[in-house]
N, C-alpha and C positions, 0 to 999 in steps of 0.2 A: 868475171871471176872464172879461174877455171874448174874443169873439175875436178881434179888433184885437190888443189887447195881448199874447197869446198868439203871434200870428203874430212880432209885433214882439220878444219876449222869444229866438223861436227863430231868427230873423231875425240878432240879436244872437252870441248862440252859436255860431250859425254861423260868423260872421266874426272868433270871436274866436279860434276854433279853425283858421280858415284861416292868420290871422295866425303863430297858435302852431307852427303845419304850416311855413309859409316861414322865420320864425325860425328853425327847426331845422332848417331843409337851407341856408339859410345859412351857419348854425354850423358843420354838417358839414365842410363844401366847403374842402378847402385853398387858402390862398392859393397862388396864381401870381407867382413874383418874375420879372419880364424883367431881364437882364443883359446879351443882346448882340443886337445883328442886324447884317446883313447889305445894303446896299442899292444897286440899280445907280443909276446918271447921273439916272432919272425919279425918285426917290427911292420905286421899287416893292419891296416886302419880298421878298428873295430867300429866308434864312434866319432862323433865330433861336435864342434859349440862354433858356431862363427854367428856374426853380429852384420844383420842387412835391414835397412831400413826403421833402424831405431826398435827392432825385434833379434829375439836370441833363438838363434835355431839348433836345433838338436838335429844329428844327422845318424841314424846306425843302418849297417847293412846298406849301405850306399842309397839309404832312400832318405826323406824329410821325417825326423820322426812326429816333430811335432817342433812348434814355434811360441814363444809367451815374452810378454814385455818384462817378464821378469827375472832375471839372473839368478836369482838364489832359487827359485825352481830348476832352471834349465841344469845349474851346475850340482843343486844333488841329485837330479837325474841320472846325469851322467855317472857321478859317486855311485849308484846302486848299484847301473850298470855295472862299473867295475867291481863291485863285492859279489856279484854275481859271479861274474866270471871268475872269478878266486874261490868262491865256494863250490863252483863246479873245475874246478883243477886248472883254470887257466891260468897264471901268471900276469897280470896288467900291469902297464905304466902309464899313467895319468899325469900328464899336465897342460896345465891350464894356467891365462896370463893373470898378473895382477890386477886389468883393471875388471876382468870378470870377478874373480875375488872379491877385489874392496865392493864391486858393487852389489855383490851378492850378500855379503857380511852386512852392507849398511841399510841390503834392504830389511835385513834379517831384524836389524837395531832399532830400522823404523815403526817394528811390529811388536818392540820388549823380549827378544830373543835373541837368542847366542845363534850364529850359523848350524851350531851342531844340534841343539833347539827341531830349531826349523824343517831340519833333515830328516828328523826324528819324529815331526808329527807329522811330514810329509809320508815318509814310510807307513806310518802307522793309517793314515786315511787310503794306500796305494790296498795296503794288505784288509783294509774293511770293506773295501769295494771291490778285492778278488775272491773276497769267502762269502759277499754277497752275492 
């Protein structure tokens, strides 16, 4: 064999094994679903809701804010967020997919509660544990 071809055969291997390397952290890697964001007047990404690994993650100020298996938390979360930003003079536009919705309303329904229910006692437990 010579040595051309020799370089060239590992040459080969090499990249076929690279390939086989990315293929499989590809595969790995759970997808990311976005569901909802958040966005002021400039249309600048304030928050966001995407769905990884059978968890709903809350995303603001481009960090994690926090993660829960459960949709109807994560999504009036994000709801406050934006009333916040409206009572302190921001402008929002929220939206978010239907299947965060239905899943958030049914987890709502699971519990003997309307969505807006739910929103509501969640507020009310956020504001007793910041005046505590």
């Amino acid at each position: 064999m010579s040595t051309t071809s020799k370089l060239r055969r590992d040459l080969r291997r090499r990249n076929e094994q690279t390939a086989a390397n990315k293929a499989k952290a590809h595969a790995a890697a759970s997808p990311v679903e976005p569901h909802a964001e958040l966005r002021d007047p400039n249309r600048a990404l304030l928050a966001g809701v995407v769905r990884r690994d059978g968890q709903w993650v809350l995303g603001m100020d481009g960090r994690i804010a926090g993660e829960s298996p459960s949709a109807a938390h994560v999504l009036a979360m994000i709801m406050q967020a934006g009333e916040l930003h409206e009572r302190n003079g921001t402008p929002v536009r929220l939206v978010y997919s239907d299947a965060l919705r239905d899943a958030a309303h049914a987890e709502a329904r699971e519990k003997g509660q309307t969505f807006e229910e739910f929103k509501a006692e969640l507020a009310a437990a956020m504001a007793a544990r910041k005046n505590s």
